[in-house]
C-alpha positions as a Markdown table, in Angstrom:
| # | Residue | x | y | z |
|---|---|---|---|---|
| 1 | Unk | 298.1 | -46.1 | -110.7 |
| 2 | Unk | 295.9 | -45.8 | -107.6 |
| 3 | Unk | 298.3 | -47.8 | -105.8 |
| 4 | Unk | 301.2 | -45.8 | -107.0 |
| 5 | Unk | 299.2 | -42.7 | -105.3 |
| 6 | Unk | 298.6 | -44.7 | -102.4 |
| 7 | Unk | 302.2 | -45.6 | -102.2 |
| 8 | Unk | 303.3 | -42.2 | -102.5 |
| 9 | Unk | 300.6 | -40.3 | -100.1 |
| 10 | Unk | 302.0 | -43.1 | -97.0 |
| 11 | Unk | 305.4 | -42.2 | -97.8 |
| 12 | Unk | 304.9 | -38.5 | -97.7 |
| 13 | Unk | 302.5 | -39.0 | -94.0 |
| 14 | Unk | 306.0 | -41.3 | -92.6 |
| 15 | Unk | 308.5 | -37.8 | -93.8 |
| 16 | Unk | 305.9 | -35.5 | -91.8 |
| 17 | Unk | 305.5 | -37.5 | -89.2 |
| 18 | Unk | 309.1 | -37.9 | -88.9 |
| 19 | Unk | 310.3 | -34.4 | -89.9 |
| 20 | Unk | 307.6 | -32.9 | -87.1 |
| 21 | Unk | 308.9 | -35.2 | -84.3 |
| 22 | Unk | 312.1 | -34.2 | -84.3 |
| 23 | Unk | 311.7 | -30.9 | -84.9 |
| 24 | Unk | 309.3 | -30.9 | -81.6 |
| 25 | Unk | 312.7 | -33.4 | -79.9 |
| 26 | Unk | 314.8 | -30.8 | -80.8 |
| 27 | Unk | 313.0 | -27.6 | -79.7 |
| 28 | Unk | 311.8 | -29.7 | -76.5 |
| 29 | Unk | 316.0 | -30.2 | -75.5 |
| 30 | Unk | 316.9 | -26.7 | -76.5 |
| 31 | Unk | 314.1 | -26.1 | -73.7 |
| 32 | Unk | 315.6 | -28.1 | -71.5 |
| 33 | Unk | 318.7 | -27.1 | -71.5 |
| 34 | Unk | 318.3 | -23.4 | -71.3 |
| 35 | Unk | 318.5 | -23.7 | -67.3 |
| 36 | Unk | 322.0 | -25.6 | -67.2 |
| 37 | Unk | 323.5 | -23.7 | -70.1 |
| 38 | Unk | 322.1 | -20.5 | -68.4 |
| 39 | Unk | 323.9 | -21.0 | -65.0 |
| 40 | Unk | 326.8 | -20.9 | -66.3 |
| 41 | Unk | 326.7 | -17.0 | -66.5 |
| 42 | Unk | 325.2 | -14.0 | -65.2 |
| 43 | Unk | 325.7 | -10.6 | -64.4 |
| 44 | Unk | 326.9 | -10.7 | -60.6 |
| 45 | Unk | 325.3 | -8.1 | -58.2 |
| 46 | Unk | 325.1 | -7.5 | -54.6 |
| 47 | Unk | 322.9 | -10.1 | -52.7 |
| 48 | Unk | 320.1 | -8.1 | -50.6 |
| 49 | Unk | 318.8 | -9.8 | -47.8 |
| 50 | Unk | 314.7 | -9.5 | -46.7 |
| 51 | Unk | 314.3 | -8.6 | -42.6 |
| 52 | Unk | 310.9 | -11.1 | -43.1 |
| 53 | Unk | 313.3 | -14.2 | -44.3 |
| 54 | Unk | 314.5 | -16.6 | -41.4 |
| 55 | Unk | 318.0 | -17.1 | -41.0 |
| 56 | Unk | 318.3 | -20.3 | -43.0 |
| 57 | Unk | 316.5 | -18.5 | -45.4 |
| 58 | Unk | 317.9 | -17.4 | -49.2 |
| 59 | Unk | 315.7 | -15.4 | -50.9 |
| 60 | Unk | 315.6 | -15.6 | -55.0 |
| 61 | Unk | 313.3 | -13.6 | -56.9 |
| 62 | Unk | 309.5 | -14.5 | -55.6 |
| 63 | Unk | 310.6 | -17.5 | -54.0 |
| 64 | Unk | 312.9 | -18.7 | -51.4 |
| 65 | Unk | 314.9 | -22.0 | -50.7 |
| 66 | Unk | 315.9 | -23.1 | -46.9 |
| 67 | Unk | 319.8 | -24.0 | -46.4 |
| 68 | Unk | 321.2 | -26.2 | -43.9 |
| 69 | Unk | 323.1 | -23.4 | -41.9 |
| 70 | Unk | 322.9 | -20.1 | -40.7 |
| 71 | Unk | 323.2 | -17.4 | -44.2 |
| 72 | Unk | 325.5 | -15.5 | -42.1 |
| 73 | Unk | 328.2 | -18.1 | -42.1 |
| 74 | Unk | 328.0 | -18.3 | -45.8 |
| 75 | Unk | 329.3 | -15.7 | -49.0 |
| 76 | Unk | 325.8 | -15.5 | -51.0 |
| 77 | Unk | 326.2 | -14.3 | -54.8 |
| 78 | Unk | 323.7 | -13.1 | -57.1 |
| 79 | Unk | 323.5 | -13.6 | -60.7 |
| 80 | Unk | 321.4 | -12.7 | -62.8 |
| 81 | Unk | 320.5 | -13.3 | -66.9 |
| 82 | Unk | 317.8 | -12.5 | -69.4 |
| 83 | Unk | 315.5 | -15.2 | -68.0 |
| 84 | Unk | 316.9 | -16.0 | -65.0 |
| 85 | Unk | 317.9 | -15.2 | -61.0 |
| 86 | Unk | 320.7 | -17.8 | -60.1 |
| 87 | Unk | 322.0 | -17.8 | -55.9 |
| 88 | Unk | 325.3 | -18.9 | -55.3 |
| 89 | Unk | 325.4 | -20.2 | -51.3 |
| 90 | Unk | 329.6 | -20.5 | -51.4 |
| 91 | Unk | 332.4 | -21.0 | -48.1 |
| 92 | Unk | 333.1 | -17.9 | -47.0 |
| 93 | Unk | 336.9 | -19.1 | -46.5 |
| 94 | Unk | 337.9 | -21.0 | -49.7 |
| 95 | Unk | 334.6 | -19.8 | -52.1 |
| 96 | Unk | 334.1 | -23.0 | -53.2 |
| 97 | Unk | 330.4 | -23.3 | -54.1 |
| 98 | Unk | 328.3 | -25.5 | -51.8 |
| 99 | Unk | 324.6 | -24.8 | -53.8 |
| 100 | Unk | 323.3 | -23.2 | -56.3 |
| 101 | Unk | 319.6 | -22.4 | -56.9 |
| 102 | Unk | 317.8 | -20.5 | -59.8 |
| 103 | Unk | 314.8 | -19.1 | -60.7 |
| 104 | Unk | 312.6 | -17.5 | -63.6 |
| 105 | Unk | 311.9 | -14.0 | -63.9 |
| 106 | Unk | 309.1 | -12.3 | -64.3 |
| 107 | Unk | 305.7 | -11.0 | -62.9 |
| 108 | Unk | 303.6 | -14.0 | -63.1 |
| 109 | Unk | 301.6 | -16.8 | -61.2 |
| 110 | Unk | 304.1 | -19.9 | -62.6 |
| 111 | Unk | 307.5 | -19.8 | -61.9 |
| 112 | Unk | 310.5 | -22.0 | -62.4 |
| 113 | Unk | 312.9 | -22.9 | -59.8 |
| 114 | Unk | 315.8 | -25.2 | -59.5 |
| 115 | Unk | 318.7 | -26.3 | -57.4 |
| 116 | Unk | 322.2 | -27.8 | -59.1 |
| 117 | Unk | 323.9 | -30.6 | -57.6 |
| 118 | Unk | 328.2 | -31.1 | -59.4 |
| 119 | Unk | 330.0 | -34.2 | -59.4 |
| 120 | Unk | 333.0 | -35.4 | -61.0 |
| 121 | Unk | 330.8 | -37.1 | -64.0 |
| 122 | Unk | 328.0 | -34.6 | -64.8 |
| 123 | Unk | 325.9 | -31.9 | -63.5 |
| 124 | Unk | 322.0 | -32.7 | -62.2 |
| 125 | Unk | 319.6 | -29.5 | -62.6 |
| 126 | Unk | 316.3 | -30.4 | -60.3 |
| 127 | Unk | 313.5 | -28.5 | -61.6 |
| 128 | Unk | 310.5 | -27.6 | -60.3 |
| 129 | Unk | 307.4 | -26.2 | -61.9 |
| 130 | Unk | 305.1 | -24.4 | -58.8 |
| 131 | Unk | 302.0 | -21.9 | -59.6 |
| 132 | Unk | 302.3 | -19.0 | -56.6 |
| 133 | Unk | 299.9 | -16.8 | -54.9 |
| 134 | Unk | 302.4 | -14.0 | -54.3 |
| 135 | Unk | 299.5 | -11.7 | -52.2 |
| 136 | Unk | 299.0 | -14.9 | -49.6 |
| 137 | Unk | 302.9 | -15.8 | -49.3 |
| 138 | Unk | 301.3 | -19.3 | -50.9 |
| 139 | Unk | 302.2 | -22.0 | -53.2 |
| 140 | Unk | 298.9 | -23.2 | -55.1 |
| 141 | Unk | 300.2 | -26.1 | -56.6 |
| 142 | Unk | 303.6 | -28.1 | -58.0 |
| 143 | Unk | 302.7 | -28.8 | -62.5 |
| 144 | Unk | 305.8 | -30.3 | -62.8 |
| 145 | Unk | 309.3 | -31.7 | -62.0 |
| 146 | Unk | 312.2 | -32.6 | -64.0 |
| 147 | Unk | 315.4 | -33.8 | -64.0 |
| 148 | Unk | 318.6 | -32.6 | -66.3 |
| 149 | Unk | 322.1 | -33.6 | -67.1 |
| 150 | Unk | 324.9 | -32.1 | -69.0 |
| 151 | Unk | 326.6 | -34.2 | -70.0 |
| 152 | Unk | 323.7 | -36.8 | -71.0 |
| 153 | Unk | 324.3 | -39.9 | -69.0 |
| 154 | Unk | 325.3 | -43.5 | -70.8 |
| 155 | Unk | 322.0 | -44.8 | -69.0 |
| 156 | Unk | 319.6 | -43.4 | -66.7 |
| 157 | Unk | 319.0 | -46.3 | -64.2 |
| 158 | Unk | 316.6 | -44.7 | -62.1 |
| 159 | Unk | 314.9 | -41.2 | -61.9 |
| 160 | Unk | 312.1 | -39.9 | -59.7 |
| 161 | Unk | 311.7 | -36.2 | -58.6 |
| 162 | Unk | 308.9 | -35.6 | -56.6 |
| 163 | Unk | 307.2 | -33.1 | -53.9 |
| 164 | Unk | 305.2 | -32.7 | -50.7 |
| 165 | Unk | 303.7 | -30.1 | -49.2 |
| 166 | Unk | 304.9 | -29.7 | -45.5 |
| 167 | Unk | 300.9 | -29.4 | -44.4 |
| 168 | Unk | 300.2 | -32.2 | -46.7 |
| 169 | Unk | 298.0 | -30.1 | -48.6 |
| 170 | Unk | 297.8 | -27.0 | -51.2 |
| 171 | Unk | 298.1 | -24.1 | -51.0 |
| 172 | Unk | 301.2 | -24.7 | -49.0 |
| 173 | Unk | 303.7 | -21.8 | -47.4 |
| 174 | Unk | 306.8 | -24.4 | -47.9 |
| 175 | Unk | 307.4 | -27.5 | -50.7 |
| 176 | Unk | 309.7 | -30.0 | -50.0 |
| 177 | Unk | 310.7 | -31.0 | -53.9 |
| 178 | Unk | 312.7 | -34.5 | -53.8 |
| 179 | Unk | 314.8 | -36.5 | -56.0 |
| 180 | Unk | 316.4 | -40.5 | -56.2 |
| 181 | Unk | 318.7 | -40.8 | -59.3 |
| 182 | Unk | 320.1 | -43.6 | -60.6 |
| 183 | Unk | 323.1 | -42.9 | -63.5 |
| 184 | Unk | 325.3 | -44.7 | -64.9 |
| 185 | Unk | 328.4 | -43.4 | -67.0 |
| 186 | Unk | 330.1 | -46.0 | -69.3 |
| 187 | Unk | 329.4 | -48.7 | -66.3 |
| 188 | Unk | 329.9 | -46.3 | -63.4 |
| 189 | Unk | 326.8 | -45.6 | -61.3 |
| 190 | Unk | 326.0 | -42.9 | -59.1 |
| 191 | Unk | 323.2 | -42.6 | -57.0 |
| 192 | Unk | 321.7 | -39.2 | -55.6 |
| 193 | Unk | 318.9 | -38.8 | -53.0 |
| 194 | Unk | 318.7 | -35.0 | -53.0 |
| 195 | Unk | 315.9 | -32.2 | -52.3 |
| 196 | Unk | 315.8 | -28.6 | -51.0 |
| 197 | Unk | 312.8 | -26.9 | -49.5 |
| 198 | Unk | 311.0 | -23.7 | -51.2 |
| 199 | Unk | 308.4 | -21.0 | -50.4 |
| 200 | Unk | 307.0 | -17.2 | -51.2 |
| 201 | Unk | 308.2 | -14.4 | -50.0 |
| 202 | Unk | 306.0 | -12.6 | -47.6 |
């Protein structure tokens, strides 16, 4: 009999331990994908530029991200959701979009912010974790970076997203976050080296 119990008390541990994980798998990829599923909408408004922003400067919400050209030579759009500020940087001739960046909303010290990168097979979100101080124009620190596909890849060969500080040390007025990706799709691999460069607002 006491095995029976026994028996039956391990079985019962196995089903919560189960039933817990994936409930935390599941609310962790719901997470995860908020970002990507989030982009693809947006209430569009106009794109306000900030005098104290360089001119390869885009500003978001608290943060901005540097772009390779002048922001004059580009059409810049502005969407924006419940959680989220999203910048289109787009060809002023054809409209075709070259970048788009997002961050979170919201009053606070931690802030999400991310950059998208399309290709025929899949769509990368880089994401970045920082913790700001908005009063110093400062980032304190980087708590995390991720990487995330839609569609999910066949295999993920290879996947490192990092960051440095442009000083080499924190607090920092610009972050360089970085990224080498290895993918493969059903035997086709594509590799990305990728990064964009973020700050505060002043």
């Amino acid at each position: 009999m006491k095995k029976g119990y026994v028996w039956l008390a391990v079985v019962g541990a196995v089903w919560l331990f189960s039933f817990f994980t994936f409930q935390f798998q599941v609310v962790k990829t719901k997470q995860s994908a908020t970002v990507s599923s989030a982009v693809q909408s947006g209430v569009v408004s106009e794109y306000k530029d900030i005098i104290s922003l360089g001119a390869h400067q885009v500003a978001i919400d608290d943060l901005y991200i540097e772009i390779p050209f002048k922001k004059e030579n580009a059409e810049i759009v502005k969407r924006t959701t419940d959680e989220y500020v999203f910048i289109d940087i787009r060809q002023k001739d054809d409209k075709n979009i070259l970048f788009t960046y997002g961050e979170s909303i919201g009053d606070k010290q931690e802030e999400l912010i991310c950059r998208e990168i399309h290709s025929d097979k899949a769509t990368v979100t880089i994401q970045a974790v920082v913790e700001i101080d908005a009063s110093n124009a400062k980032i304190n620190s980087v708590n995390n970076t991720l990487a995330e596909y839609q569609p999910e890849p066949t295999n993920i060969d290879r996947e490192f997203v990092g960051f440095v500080s442009r000083t080499g040390e924190f607090p920092a007025e610009k972050v360089e976050i970085n990224a080498h990706i290895g993918l493969n799709y059903e035997g086709e691999r594509k590799e990305l080296y990728e990064g964009y460069l973020i700050g505060v607002i002043p």
